[in-house]
N, C-alpha and C positions, 0 to 999 in steps of 0.2 A: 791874798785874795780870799773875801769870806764864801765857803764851799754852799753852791745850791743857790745863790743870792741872783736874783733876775739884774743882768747885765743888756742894754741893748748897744751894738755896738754900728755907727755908720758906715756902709758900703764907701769910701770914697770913692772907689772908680763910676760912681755911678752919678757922682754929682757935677755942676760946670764947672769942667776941669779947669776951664778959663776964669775960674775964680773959685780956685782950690780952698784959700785961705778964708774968703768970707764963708765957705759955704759950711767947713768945719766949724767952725763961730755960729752958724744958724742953728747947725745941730745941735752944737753943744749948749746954744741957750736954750733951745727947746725940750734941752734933757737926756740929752743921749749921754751915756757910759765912757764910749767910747767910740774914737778914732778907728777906721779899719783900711789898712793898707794891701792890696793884695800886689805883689811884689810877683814878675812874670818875667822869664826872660829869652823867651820864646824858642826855647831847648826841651823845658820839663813840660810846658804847656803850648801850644802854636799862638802865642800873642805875647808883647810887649809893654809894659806899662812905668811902672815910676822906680824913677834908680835914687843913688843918694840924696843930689841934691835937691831935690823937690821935695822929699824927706826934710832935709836941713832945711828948705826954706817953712816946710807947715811947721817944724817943730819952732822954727822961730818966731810967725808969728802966731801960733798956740801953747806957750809957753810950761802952762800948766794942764793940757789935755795927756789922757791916756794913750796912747799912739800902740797900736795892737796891730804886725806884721805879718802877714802870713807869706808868707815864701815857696813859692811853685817856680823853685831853681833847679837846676843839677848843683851839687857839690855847698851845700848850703852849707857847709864848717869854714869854706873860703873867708865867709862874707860876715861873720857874727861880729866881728869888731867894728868893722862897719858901718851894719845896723845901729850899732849901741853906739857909737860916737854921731849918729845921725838924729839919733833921738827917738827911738825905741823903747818902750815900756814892757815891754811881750813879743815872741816871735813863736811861730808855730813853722814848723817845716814838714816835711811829707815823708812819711816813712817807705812812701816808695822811691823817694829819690835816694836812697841809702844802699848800702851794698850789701852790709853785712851787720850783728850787733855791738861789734868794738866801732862802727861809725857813727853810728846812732850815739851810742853811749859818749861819743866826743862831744858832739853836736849840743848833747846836753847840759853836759857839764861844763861847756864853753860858754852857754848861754846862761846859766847861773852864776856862774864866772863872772858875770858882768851888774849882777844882779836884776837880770831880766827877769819877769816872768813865761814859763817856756811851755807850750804845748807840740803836741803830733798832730798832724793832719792824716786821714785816712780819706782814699775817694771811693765814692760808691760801690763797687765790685772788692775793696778790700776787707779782706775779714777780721774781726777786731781779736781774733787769736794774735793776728800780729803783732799785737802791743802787748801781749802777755813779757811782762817783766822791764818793764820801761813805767809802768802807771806810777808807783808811786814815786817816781821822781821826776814825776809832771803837776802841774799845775792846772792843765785841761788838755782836754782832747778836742779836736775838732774834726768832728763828722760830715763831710762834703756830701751835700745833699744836692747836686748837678755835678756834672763830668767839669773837673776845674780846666779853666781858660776865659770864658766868657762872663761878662756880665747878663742879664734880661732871661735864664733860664728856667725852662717850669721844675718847679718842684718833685724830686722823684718819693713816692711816696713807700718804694721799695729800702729806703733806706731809716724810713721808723723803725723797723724790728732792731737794728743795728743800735740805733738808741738805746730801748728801751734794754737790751741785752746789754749793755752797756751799764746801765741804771742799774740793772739788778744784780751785776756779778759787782759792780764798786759805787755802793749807795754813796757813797762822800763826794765823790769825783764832779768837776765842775765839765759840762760837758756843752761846747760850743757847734752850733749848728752854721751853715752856709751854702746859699742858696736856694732863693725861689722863696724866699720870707718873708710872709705877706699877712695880714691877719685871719685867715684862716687856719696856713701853715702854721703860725708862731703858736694857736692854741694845740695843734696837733704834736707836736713839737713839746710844748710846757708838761701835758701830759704824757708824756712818753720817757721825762724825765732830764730832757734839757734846759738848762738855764740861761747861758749866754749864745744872742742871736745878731746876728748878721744881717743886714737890711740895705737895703739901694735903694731904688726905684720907689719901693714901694713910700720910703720916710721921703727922699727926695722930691718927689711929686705930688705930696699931698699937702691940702690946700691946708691942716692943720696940724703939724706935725706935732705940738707940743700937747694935744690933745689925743692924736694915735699911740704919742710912746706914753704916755698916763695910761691910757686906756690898758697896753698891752702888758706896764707891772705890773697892775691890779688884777692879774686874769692868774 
């Protein structure tokens, strides 16, 4: 993963589920980066969303897409082979679903194990001291910019400093944003020193998507 490089990545849950496959295909000719799975299992977050095999079926008929998971589970070391035998490119999991740092540090190096690319998930109210000594055997971090569970939520704007505090203690670090990313967000966001962004609705519903995600590398 080249560090800092503008990644934009599609909300799946936000697109017609009932036509999961064409709709990554639309993205993907339109330009998007990447695939984005958010993975619920209504324990770590109050809602339920895509398990394996809906997995195994996008990764079958997207062959060659980057499939980028993020997982709001309990017990996310369970499920890492899983992932990866489902066709998994990247998994992010949450460091508050962890207990202690020889869990975390599994969770890791299970998922490099696989030759995944591996981030942390932090949510709003988490403080990025937490990740002290886990960065550099991440790939990215991801900054939950809405309380995870839902998809359509507005953007908290309390969670820029966290960015940009981010940005300045580890300039290299690829640092993933998620939710409420819309192009306002995503230039408040660019500036603040994030790179790779998360989009639903906003790529989903526009009458020109290949002309929005041009628009927002160039910024």
């Amino acid at each position: 993963m080249e560090n800092n490089k503008i990644i934009i990545a599609a909300s799946m849950l936000s697109s017609d589920l009932a036509s999961l496959s064409s709709e990554a295909s639309r993205m993907i000719e339109n330009g998007v980066d990447w695939l984005h799975m958010d993975i619920m299992d209504g324990v770590f977050v109050p809602n339920i969303t895509f398990g394996f095999p809906v997995l195994k079926s996008l990764r079958k008929k997207n062959q060659t897409a980057f499939i980028d998971c993020h997982l709001m589970i309990v017990n996310p070391l369970q499920w890492i082979e899983e992932f990866y035998k489902s066709g998994a490119n990247s998994i992010s999991f949450h460091i508050e679903a962890c207990h202690d740092t020889e869990y975390v540090m599994k969770v890791i190096k299970k998922i490099k194990k696989y030759g995944l690319k591996v981030g942390i998930a932090i949510k709003p109210n988490t403080p990025i001291s937490d990740l002290s000594g886990y960065i550099e055997y991440l790939d990215y971090v991801l900054v939950m910019t809405v309380e995870p569970g839902f998809s359509g939520q507005s953007f908290m704007y309390s969670c820029v400093s966290k960015i940009e505090e981010l940005k300045a203690k580890y300039p290299n670090l690829n640092i993933q944003v998620d939710g409420g990313i819309n192009e306002k967000t995503f230039e408040v966001c660019v500036k603040s020193g994030a790179n790779i962004f998360v989009s639903g609705s906003t790529l989903f519903k526009h009458n020109n998507p290949r002309n929005l995600i041009s628009k927002l590398k160039s910024l």
